[in-house]
CHARMM internal coordinates of N, CA and C (Angstrom, degrees):
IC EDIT
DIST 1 N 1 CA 1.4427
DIST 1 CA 1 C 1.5266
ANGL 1 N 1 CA 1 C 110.74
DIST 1 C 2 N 1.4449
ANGL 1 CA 1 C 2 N 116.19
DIHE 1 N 1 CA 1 C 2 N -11.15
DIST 2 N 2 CA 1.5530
ANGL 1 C 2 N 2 CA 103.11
DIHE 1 CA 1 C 2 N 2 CA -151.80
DIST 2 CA 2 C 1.7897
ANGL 2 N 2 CA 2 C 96.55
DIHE 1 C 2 N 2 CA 2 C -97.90
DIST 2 C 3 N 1.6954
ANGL 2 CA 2 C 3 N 103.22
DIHE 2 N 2 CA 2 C 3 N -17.78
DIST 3 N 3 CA 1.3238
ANGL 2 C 3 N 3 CA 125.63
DIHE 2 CA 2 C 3 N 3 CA -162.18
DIST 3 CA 3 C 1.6699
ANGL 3 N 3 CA 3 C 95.43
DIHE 2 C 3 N 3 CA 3 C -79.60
DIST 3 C 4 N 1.3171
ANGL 3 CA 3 C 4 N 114.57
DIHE 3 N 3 CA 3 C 4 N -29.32
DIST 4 N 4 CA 1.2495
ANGL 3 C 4 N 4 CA 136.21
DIHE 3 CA 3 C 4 N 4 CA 175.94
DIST 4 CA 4 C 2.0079
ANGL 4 N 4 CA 4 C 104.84
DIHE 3 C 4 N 4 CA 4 C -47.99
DIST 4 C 5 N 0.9847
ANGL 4 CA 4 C 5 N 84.14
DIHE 4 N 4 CA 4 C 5 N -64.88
DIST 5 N 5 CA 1.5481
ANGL 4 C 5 N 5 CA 113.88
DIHE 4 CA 4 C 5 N 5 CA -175.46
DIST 5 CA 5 C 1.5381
ANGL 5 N 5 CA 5 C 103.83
DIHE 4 C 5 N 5 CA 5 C -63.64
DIST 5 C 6 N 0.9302
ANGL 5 CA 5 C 6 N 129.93
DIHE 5 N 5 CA 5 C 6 N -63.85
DIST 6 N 6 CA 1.8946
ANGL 5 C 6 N 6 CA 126.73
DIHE 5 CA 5 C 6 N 6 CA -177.96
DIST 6 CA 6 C 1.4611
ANGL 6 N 6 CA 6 C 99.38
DIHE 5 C 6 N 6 CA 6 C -59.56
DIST 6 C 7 N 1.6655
ANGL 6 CA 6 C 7 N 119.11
DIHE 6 N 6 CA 6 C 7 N -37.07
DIST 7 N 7 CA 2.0875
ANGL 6 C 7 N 7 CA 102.78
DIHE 6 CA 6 C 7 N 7 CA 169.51
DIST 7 CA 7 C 1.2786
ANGL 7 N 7 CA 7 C 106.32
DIHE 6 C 7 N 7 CA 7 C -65.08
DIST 7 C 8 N 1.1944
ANGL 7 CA 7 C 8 N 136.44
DIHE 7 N 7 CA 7 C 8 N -37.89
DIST 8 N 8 CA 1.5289
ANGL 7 C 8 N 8 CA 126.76
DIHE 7 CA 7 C 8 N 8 CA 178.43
DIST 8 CA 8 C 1.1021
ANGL 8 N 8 CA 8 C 123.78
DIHE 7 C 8 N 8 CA 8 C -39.92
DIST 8 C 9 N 1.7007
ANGL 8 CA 8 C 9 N 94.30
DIHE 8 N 8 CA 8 C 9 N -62.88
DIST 9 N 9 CA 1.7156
ANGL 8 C 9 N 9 CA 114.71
DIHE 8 CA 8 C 9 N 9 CA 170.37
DIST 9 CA 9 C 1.1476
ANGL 9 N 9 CA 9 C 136.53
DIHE 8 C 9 N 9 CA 9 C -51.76
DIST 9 C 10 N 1.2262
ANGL 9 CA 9 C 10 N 107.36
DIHE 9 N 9 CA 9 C 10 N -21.37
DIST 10 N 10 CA 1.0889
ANGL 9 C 10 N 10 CA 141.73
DIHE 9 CA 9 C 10 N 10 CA 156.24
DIST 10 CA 10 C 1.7825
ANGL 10 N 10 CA 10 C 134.08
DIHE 9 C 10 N 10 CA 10 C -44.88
DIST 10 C 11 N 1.2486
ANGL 10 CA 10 C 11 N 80.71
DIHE 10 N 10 CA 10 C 11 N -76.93
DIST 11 N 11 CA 1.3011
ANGL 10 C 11 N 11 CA 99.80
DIHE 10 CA 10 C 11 N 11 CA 159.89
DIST 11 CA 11 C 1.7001
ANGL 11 N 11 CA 11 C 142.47
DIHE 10 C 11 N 11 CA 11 C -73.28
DIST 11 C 12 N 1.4557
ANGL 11 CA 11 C 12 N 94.88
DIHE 11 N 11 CA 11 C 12 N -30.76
DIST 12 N 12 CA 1.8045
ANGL 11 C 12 N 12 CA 109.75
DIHE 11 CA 11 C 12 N 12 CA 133.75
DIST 12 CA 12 C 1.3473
ANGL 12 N 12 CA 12 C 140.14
DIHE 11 C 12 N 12 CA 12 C -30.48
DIST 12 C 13 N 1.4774
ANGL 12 CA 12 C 13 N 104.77
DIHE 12 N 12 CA 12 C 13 N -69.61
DIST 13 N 13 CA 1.3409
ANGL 12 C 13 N 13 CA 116.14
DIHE 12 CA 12 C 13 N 13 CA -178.75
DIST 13 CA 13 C 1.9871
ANGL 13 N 13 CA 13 C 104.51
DIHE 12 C 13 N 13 CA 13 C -69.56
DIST 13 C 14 N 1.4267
ANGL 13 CA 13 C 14 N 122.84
DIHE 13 N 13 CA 13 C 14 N -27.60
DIST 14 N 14 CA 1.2052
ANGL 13 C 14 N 14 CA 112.23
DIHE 13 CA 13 C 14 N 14 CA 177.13
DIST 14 CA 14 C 1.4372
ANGL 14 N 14 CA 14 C 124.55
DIHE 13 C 14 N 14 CA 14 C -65.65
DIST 14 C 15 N 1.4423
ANGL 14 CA 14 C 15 N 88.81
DIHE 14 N 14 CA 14 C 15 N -44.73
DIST 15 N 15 CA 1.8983
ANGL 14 C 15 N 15 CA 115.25
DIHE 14 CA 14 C 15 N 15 CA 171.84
DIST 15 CA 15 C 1.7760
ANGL 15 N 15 CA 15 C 94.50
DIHE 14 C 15 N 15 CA 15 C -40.08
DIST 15 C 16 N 1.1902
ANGL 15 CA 15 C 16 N 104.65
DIHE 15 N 15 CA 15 C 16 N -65.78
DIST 16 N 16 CA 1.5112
ANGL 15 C 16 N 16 CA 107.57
DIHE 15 CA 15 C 16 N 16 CA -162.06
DIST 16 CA 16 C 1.5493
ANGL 16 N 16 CA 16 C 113.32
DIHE 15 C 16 N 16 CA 16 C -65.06
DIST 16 C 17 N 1.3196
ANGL 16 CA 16 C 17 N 112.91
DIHE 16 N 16 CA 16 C 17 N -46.81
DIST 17 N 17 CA 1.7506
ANGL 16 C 17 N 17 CA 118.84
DIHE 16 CA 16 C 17 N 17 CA 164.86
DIST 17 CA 17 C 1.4633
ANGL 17 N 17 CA 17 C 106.44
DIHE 16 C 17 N 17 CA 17 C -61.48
DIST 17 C 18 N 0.9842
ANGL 17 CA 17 C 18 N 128.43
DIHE 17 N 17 CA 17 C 18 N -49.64
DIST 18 N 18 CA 1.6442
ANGL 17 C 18 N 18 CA 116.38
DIHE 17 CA 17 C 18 N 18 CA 162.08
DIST 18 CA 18 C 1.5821
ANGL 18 N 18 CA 18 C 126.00
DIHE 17 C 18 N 18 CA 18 C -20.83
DIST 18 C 19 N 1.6163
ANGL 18 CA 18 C 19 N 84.30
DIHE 18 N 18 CA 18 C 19 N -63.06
DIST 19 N 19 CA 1.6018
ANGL 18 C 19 N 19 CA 101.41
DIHE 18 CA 18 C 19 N 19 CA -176.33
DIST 19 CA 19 C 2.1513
ANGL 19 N 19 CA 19 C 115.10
DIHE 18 C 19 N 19 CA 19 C -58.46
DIST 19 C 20 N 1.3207
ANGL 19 CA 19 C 20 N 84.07
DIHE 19 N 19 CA 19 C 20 N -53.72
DIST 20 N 20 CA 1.2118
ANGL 19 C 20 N 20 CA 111.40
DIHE 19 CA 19 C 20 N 20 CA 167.40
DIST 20 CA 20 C 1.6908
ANGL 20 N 20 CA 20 C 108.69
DIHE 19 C 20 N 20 CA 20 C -34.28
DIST 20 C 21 N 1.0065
ANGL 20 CA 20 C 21 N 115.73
DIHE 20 N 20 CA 20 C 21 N -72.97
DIST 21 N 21 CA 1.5967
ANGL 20 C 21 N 21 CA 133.73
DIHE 20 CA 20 C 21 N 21 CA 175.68
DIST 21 CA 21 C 1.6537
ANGL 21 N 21 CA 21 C 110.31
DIHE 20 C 21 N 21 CA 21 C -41.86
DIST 21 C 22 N 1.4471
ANGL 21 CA 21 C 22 N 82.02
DIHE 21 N 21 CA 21 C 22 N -71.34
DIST 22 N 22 CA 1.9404
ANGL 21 C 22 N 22 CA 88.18
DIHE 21 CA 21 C 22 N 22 CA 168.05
DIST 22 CA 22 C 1.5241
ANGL 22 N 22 CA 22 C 113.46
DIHE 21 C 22 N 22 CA 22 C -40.93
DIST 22 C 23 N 1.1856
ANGL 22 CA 22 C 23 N 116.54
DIHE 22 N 22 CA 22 C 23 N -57.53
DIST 23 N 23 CA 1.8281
ANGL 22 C 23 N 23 CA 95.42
DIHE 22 CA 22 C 23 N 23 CA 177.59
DIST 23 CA 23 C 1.4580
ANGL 23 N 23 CA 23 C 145.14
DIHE 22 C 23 N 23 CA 23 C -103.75
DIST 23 C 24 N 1.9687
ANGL 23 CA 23 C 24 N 72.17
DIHE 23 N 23 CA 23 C 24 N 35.78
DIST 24 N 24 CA 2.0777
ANGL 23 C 24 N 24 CA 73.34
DIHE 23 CA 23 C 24 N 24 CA 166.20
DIST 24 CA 24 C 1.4540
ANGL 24 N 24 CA 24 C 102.38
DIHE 23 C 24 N 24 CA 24 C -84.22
DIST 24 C 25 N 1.7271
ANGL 24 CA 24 C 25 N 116.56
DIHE 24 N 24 CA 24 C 25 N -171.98
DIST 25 N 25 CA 1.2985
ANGL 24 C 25 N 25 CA 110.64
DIHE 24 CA 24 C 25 N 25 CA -152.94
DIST 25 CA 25 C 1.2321
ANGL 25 N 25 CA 25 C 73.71
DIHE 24 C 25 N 25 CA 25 C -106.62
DIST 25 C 26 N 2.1084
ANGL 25 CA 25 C 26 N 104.01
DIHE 25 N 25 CA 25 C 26 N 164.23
DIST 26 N 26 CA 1.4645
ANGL 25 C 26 N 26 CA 91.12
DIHE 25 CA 25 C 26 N 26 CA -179.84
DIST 26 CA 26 C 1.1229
ANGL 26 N 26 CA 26 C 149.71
DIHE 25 C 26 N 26 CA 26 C -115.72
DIST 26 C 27 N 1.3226
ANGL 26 CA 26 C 27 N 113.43
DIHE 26 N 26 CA 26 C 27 N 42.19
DIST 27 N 27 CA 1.5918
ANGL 26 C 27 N 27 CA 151.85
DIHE 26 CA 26 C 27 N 27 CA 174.43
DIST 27 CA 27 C 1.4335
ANGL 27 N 27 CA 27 C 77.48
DIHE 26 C 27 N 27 CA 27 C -74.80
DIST 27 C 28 N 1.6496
ANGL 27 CA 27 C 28 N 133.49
DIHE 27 N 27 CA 27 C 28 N -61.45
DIST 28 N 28 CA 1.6094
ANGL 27 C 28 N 28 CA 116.14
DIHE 27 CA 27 C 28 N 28 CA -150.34
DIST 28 CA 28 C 1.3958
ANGL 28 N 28 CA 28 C 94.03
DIHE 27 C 28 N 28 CA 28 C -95.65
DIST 28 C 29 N 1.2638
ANGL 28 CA 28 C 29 N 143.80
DIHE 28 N 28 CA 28 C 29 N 2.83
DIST 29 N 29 CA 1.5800
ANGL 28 C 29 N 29 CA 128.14
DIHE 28 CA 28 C 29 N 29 CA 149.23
DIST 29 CA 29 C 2.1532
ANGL 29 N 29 CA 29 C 120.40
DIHE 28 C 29 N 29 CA 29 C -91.60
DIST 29 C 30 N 1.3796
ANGL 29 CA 29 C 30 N 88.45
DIHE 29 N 29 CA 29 C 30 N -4.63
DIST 30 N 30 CA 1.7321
ANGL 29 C 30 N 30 CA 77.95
DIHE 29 CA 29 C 30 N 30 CA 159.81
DIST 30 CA 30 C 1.3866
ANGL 30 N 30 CA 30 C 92.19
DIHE 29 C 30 N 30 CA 30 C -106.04
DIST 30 C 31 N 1.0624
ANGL 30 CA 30 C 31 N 149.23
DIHE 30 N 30 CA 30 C 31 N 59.44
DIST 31 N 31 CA 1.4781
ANGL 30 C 31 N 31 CA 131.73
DIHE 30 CA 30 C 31 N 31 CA -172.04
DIST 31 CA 31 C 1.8074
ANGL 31 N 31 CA 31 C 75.27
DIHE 30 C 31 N 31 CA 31 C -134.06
DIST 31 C 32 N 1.2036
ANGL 31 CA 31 C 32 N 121.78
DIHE 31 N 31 CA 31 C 32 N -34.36
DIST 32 N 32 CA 1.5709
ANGL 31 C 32 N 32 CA 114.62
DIHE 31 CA 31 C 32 N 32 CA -163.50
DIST 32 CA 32 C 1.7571
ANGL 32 N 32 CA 32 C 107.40
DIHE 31 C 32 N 32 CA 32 C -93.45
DIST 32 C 33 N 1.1161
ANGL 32 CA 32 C 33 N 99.97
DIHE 32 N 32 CA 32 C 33 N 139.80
DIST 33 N 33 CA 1.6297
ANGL 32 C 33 N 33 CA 118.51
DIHE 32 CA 32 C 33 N 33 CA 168.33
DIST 33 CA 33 C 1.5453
ANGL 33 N 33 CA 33 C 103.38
DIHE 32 C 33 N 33 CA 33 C -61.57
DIST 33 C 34 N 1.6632
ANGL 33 CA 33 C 34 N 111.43
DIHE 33 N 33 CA 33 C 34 N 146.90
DIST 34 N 34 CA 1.6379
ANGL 33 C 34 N 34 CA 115.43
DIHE 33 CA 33 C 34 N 34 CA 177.15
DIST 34 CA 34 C 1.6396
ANGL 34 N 34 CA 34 C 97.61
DIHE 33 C 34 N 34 CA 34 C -55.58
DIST 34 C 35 N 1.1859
ANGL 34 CA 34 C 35 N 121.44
DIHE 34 N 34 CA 34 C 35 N 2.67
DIST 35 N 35 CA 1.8218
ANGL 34 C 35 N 35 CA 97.55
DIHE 34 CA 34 C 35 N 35 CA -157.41
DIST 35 CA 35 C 1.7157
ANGL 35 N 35 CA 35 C 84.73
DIHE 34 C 35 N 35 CA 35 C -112.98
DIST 35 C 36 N 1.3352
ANGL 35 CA 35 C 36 N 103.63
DIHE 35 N 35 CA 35 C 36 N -41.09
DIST 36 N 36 CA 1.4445
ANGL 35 C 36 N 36 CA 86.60
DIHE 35 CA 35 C 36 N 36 CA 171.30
DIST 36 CA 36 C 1.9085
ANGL 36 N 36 CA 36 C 139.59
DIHE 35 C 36 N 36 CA 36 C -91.12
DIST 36 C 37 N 1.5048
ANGL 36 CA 36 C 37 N 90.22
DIHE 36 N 36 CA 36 C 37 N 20.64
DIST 37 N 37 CA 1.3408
ANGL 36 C 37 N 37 CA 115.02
DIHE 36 CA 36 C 37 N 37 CA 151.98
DIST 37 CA 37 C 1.3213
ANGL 37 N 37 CA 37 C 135.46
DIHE 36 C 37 N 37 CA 37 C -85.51
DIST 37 C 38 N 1.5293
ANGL 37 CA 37 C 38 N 100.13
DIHE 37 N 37 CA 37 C 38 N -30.33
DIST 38 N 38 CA 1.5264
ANGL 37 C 38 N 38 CA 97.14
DIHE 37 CA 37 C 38 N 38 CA 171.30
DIST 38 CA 38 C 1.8437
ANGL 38 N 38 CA 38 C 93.61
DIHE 37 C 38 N 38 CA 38 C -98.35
DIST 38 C 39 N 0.9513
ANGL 38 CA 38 C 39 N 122.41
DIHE 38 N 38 CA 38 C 39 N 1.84
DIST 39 N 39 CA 1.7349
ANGL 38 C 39 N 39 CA 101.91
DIHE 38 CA 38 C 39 N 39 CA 176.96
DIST 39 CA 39 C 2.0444
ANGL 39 N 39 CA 39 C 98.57
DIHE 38 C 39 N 39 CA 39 C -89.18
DIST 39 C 40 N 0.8964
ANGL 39 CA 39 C 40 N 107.57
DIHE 39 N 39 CA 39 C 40 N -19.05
DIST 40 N 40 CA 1.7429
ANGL 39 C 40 N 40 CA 123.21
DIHE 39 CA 39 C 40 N 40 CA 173.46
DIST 40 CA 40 C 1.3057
ANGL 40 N 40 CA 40 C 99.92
DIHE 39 C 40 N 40 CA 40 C -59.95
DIST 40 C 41 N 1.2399
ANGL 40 CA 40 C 41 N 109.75
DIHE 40 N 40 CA 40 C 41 N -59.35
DIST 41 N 41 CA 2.0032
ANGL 40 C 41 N 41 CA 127.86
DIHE 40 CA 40 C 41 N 41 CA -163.07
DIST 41 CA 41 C 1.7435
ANGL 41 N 41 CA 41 C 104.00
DIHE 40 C 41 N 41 CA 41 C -75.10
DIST 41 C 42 N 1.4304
ANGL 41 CA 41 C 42 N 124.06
DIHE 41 N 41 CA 41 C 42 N -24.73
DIST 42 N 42 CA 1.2830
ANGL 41 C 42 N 42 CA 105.32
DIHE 41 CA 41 C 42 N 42 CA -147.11
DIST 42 CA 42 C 1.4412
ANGL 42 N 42 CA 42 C 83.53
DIHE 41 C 42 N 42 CA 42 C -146.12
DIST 42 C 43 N 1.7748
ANGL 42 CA 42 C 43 N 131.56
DIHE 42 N 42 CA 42 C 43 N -77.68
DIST 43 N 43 CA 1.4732
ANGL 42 C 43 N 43 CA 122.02
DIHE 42 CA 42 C 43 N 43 CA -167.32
DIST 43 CA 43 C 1.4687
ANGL 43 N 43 CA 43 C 121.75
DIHE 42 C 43 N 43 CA 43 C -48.95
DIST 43 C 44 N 1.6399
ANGL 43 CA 43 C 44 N 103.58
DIHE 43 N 43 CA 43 C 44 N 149.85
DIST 44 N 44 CA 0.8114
ANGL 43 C 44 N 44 CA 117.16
DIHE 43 CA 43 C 44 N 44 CA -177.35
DIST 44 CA 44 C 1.4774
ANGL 44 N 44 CA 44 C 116.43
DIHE 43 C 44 N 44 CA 44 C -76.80
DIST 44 C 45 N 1.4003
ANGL 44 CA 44 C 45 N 122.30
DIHE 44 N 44 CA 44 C 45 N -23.46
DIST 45 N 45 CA 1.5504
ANGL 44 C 45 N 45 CA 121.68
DIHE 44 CA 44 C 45 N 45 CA 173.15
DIST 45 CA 45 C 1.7163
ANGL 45 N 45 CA 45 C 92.99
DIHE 44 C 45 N 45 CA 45 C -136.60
DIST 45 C 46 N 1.3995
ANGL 45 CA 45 C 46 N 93.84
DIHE 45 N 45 CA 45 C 46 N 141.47
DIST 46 N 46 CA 1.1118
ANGL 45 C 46 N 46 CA 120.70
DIHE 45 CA 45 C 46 N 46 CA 164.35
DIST 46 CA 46 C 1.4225
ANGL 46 N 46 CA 46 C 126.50
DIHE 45 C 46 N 46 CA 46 C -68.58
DIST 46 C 47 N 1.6788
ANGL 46 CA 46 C 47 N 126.72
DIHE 46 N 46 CA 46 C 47 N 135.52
DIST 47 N 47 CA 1.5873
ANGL 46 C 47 N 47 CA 118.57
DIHE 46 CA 46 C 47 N 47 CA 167.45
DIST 47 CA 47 C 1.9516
ANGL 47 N 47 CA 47 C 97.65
DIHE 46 C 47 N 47 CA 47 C -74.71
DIST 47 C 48 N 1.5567
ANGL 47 CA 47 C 48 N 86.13
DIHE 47 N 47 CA 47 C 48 N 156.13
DIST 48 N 48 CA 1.1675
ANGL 47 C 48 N 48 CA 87.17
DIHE 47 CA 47 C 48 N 48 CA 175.09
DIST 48 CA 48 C 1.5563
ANGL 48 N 48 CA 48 C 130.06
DIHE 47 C 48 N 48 CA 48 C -73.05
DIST 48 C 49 N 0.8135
ANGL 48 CA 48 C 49 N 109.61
DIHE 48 N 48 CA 48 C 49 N 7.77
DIST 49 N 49 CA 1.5489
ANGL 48 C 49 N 49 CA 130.04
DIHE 48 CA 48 C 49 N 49 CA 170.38
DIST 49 CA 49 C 1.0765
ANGL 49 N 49 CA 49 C 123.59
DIHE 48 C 49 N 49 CA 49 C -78.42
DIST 49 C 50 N 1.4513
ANGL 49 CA 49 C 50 N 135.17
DIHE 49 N 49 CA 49 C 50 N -27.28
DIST 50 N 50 CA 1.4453
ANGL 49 C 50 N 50 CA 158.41
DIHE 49 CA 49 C 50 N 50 CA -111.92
DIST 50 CA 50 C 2.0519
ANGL 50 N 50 CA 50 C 64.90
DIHE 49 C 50 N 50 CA 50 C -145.41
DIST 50 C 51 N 0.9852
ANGL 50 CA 50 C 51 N 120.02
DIHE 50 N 50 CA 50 C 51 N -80.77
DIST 51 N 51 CA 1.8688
ANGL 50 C 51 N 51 CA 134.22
DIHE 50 CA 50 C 51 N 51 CA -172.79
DIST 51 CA 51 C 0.8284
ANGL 51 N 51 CA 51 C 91.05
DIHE 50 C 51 N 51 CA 51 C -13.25
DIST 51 C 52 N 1.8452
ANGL 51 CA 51 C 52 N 106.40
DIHE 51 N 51 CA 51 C 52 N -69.84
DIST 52 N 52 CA 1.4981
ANGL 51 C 52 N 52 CA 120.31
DIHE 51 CA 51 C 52 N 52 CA -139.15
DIST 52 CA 52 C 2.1771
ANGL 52 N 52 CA 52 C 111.97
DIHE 51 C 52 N 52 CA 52 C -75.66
DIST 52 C 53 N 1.0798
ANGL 52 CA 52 C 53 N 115.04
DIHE 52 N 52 CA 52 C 53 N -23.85
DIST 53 N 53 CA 1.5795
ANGL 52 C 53 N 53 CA 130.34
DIHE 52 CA 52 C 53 N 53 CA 166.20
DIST 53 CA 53 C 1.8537
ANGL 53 N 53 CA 53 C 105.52
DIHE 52 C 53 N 53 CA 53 C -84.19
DIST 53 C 54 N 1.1058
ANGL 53 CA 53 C 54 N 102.80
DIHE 53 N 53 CA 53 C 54 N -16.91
DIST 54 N 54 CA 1.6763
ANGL 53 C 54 N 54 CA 87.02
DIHE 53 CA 53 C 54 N 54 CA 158.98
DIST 54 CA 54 C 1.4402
ANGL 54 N 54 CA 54 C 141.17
DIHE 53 C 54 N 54 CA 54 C -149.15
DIST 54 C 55 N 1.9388
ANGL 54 CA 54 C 55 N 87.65
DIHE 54 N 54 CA 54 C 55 N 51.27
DIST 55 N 55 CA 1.4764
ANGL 54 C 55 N 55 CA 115.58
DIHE 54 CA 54 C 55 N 55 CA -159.12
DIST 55 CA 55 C 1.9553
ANGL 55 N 55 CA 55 C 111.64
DIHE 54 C 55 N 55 CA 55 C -61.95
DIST 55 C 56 N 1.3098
ANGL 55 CA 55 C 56 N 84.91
DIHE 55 N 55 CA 55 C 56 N -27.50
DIST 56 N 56 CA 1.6103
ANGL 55 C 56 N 56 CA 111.37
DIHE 55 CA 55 C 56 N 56 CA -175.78
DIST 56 CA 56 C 1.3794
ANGL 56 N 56 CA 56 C 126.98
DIHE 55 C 56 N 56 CA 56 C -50.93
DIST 56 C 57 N 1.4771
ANGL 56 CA 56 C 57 N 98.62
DIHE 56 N 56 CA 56 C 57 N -36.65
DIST 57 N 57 CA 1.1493
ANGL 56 C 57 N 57 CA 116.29
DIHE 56 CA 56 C 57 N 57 CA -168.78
DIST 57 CA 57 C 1.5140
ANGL 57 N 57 CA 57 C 120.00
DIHE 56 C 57 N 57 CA 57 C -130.06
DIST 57 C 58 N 1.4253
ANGL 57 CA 57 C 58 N 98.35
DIHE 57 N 57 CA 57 C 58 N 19.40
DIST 58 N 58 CA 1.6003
ANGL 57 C 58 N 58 CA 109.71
DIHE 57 CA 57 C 58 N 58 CA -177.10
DIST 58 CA 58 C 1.6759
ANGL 58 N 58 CA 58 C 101.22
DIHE 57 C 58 N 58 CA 58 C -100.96
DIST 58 C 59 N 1.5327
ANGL 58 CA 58 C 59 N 127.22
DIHE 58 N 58 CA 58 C 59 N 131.22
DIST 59 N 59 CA 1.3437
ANGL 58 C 59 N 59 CA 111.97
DIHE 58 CA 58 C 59 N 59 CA 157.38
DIST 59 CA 59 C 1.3245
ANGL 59 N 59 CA 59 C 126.22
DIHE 58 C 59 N 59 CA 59 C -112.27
DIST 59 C 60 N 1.5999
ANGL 59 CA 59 C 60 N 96.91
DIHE 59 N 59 CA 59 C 60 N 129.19
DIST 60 N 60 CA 1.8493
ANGL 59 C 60 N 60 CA 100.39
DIHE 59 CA 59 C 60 N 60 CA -171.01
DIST 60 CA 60 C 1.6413
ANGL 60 N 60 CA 60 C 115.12
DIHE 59 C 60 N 60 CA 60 C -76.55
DIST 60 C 61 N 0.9821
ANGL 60 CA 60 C 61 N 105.02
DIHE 60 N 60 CA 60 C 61 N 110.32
DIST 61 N 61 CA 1.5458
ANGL 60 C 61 N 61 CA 107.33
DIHE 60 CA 60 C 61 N 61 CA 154.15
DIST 61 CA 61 C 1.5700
ANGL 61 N 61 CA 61 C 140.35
DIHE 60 C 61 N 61 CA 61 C -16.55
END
COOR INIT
IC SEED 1 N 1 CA 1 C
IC BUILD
C-alpha cells in the first residue's frame, strides 16, 4: 500500500512541475536544453545551471 502512495506522489509532484513548466514565459522554456527540461520535470536536485536560467522565478525560503 505504501508503494501505492510514493506513485501518487509521484505523480503529483510531476502534475505540478508540469504545470509549473507550462507557465514560464517562452523565451525561458526555449532557453532550456531537452535535458534540462526533464531535470526541471522529474530531478530531485537541480544543477546549478538549471538555478541560474530560472533565478527569476524561483522563491527562496
Amino acid at each position: 500500500m505504501k508503494d501505492k502512495k510514493k506513485m501518487d506522489d509521484k505523480k503529483k509532484i510531476n502534475k505540478e512541475r508540469q504545470m509549473s513548466y507550462d507557465s514560464l514565459p517562452p523565451s525561458v522554456k526555449e532557453s532550456l536544453t531537452q535535458e534540462e527540461k526533464q531535470l526541471f520535470l522529474n530531478a530531485e536536485e537541480w544543477p546549478e545551471s538549471l538555478f541560474e536560467k530560472l533565478e527569476e522565478f524561483i522563491i527562496k525560503e
